[in-house]
N, C-alpha and C positions, 0 to 999 in steps of 0.2 A: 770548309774553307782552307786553302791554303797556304803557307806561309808568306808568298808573296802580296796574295790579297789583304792578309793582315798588318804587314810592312806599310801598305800603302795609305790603306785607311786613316790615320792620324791624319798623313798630311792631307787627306780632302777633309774631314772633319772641319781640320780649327780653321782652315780660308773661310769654309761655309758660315763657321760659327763668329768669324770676326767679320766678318760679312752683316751679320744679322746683328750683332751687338753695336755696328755701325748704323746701321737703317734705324734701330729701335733708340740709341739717342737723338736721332734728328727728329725722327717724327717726333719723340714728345718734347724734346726740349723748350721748345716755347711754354707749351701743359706744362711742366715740369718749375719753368722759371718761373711762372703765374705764380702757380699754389706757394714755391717758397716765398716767394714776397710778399704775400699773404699770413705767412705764418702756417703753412698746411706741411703735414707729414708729407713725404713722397716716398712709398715703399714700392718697390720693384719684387715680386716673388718669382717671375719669370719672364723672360724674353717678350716682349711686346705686349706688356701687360703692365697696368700702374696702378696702384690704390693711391688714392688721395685723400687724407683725412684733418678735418678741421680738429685742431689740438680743442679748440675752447668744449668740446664736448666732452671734456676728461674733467671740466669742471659742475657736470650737470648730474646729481642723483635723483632718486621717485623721488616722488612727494611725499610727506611722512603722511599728510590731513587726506588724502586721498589714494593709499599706498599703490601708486602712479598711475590711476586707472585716470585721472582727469576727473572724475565726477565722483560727488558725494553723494547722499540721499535725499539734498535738495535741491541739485543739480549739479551743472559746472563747479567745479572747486574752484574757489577763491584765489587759496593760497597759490595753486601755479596755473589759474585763468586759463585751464582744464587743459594746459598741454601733459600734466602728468609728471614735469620734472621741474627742478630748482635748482640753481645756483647752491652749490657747496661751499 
């Protein structure tokens, strides 16, 4: 490559890339205002990509009476009505 080609490059780079960081708030924005009204995390790890995570799950552990399998040795657990976790 040579030095003119390297010169250049930045400036197509970041149009492209402020291009893309434009399209990528509009489409989720809507997505995006949901989940927070909701109380949901909204992490972005990369360009047109969202995780969305419901916080209330940071308050659920296994179940200690079924250690989270949902079922005991007489069936369904009780304790968390065999989903496998509880409230902390």
């Amino acid at each position: 490559m040579n030095a003119t080609n390297t010169d250049l490059r930045p400036a197509i780079v970041n149009p492209l890339r402020h291009l893309l960081e434009l399209l990528d708030r509009r489409a989720f924005a809507e997505l995006d205002r949901r989940a927070r009204a909701q109380g949901w995390q909204v992490i972005r790890p990369s360009l047109l990509t969202r995780v969305y995570r419901n916080r209330n799950f940071d308050s659920l552990s296994p179940c200690a009476a079924c250690a989270g399998e949902g079922v005991t040795v007489r069936g369904a657990c009780r304790t968390c009505v065999g989903s496998g976790r509880v409230r902390s």
